[in-house]
C-alpha positions in Angstrom: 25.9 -24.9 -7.6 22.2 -24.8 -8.2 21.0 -22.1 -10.0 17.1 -22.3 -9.4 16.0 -22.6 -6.1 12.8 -24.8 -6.9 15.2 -27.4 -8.3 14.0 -29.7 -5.8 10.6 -29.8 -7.4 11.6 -31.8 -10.1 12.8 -34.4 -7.4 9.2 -34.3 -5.9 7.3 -34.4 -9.1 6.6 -30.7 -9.2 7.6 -29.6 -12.5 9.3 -32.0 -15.9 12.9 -30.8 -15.9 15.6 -29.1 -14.9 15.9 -25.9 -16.2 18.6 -24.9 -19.0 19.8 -20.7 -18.0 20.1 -18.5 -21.2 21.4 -14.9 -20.1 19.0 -12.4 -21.6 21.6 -9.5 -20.4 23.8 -8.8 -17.9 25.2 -5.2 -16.8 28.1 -4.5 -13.8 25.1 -4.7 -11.5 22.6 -7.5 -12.5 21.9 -10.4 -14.4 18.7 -11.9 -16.0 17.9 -15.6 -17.0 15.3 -17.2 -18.5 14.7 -20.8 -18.9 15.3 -22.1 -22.4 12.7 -25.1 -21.2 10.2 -22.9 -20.4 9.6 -24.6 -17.0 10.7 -22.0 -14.5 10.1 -18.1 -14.9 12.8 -16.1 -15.5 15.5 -15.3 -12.6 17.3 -12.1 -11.8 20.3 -11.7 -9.4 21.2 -7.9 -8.4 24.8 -7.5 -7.2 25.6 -4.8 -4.7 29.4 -3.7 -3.4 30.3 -4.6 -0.4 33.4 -3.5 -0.6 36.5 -3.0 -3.1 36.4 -7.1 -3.6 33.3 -8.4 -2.2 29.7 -8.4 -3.5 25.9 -9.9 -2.1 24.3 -11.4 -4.8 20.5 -11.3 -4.3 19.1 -14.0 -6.3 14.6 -14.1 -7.4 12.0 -15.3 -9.6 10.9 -12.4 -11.7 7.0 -13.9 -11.5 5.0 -12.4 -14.0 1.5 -11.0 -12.3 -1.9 -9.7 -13.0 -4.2 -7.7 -11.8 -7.8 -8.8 -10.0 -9.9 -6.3 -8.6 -7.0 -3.7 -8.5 -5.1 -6.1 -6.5 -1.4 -7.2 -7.8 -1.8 -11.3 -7.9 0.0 -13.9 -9.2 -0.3 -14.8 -13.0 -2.1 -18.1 -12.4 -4.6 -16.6 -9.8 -7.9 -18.1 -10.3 -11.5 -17.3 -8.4 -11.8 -20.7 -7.1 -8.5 -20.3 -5.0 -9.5 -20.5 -1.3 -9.0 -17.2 0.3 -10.2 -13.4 -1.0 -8.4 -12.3 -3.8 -6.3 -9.4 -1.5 -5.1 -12.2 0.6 -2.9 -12.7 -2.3 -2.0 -9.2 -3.2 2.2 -9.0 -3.5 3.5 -7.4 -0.4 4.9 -4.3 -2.3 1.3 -3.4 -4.1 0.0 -1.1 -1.5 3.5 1.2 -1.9 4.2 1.1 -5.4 2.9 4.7 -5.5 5.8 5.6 -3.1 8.5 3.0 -5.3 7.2 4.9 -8.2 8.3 8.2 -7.2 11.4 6.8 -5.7 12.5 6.1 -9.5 10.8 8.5 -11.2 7.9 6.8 -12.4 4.2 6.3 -12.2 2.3 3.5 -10.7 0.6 2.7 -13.8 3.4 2.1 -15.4 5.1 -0.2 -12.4 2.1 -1.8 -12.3 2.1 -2.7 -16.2 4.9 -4.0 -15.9 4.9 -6.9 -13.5 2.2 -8.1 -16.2 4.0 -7.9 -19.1 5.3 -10.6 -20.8 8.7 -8.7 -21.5 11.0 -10.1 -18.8 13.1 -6.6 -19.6 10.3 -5.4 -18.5 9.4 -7.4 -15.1 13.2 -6.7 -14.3 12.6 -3.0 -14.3 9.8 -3.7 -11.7 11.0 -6.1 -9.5 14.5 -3.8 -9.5 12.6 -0.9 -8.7 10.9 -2.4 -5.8 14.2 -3.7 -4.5 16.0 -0.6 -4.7 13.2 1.2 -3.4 12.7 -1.7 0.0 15.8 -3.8 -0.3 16.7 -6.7 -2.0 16.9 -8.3 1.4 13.1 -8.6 0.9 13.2 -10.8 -2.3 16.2 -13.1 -1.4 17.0 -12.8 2.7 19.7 -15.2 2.1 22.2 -13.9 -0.5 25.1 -15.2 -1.4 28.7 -13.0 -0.9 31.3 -14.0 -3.6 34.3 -11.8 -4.7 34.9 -9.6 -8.0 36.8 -12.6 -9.6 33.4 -15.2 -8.7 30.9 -12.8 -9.8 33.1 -11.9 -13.1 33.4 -15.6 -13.9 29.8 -16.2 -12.8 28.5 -13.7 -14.7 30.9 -14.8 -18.2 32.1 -10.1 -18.1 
């Protein structure tokens, strides 16, 4: 099993090497990963009940961001990219007042964040949006594995 889902770019020349998965923490319902490499960004995979045996495992990037011009971007936006800067806005920014309330927080501090550097922190973020809009939206192909795979997946 592949872990990363950009593994392929280190066939293509895209990044130096394959990544090396530390778990940062894991509770009954998700688990985060960083990189050890520092190559890839940090990964988080929510697990929701299907039923007595059976979960889907959503699997994402927790992509750090910034913020240009009140717009949520990605961390290496730059001016010289090719299209307007809200052209590259996340897809969740214009209702993160709505997730907010959803979870009992403010946008401020949604939006701070998904530009942290604490990956504890991103996690929060990116799970609030995904409990808030499904996390169909980050991963629309997730995997369905039993109690026993996810327990020896997840090392509980």
């Amino acid at each position: 099993m592949t872990k990363h889902k950009r593994s392929w770019m280190t066939t293509f020349g895209g990044l130096n090497s394959q990544p090396k998965w530390k778990a940062l923490y894991t509770t009954d319902e998700e688990r985060v990963e960083v990189d050890e490499t520092g190559e890839y960004p940090p990964e988080m995979e929510v697990a929701q009940e299907i039923d007595d045996d059976h979960f889907e495992v959503f699997s994402f990037s927790l992509d750090r961001l910034k913020v240009v011009k009140g717009h949520l971007v990605p961390a290496g936006y730059k001016a010289d990219w090719p299209l307007l800067v809200h052209q590259y806005d996340e897809w969740f920014a214009k209702d993160l007042a709505s997730v907010a309330k959803t979870v009992g927080t403010t946008e401020a501090k949604l939006r701070a964040a998904f530009v942290s550097e604490d990956v504890k922190a991103r996690a929060w973020a990116y799970n609030a949006v995904g409990s808030h809009h499904g996390f169909v939206n980050f991963d629309q192909y997730p995997e369905t594995l039993t109690t026993e795979e996810l327990d020896k997946r997840w090392d509980r």
